[in-house]
N, C-alpha and C positions, 0 to 999 in steps of 0.2 A: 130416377128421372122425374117423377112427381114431383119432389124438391127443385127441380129445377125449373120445373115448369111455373110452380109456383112463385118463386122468386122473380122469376121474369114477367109474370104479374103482377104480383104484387108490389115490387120496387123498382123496376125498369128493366132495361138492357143495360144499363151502368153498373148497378148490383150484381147481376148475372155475371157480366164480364167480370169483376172481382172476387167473387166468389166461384168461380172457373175457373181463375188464374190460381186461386189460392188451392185448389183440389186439384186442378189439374196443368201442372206449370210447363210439363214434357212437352206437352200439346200445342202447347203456347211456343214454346221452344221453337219446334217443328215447320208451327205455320213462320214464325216471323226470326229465323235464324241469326244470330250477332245481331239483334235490333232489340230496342227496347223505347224509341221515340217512336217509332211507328204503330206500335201497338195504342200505345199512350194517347195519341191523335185520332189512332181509329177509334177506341175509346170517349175521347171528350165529343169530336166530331162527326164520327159516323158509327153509332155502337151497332145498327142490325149490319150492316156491312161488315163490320169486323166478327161480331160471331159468326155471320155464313161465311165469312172466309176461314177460322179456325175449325169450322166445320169441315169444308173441301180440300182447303190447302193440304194436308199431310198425305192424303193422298196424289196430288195433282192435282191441276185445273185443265181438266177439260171435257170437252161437251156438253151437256147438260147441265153443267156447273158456272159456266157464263151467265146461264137464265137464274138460277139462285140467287148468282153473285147481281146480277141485274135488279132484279124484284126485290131484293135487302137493299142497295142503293136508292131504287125509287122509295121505298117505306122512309127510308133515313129522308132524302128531301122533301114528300110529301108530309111528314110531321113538322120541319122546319116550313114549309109553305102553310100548312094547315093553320100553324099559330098567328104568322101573317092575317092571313083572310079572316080567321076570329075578332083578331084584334084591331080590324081595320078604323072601327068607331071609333076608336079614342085616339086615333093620329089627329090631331089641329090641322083642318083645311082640308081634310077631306072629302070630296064631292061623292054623294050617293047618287047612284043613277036608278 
């Protein structure tokens, strides 16, 4: 788990998802059954969403598994917002208030 940990530090949640699929593909199987575009998109698109979902899914989803699945969602948009508002300076014509 250390290794994993650190991967996901040190290279992202997209590396993590590759090298989890590559150790552990069952898993993978389980959460996303005959699919292989959906993993793919939750991967490019929403990587913390998609590991708390290979987290919960083989089990089930439910109860306290909605709030996981929630809080990896909000992480996933507030990094896509984060970069926004970083980057707001160098949009042409944008008014600082």
């Amino acid at each position: 788990m250390c290794c994993a940990i650190t991967t996901l530090v040190l290279l992202g949640p997209r590396a993590f998802i590759l090298i989890w699929y590559l150790l552990q593909p069952i898993r993978w199987q389980l959460a996303f059954p005959n699919s292989w575009l959906v993993p793919l998109l939750g991967a490019l698109f929403l990587p913390w969403l998609t590991i708390m979902y290979v987290i919960v899914a083989p089990g089930g989803v439910a109860g306290l598994d909605w709030l996981w699945l929630g809080l990896a969602l909000l992480l996933d948009l507030g990094s896509y917002s984060g970069g926004a508002y970083g980057n707001r300076n160098r949009m042409p014509g944008y008014m600082k208030y």
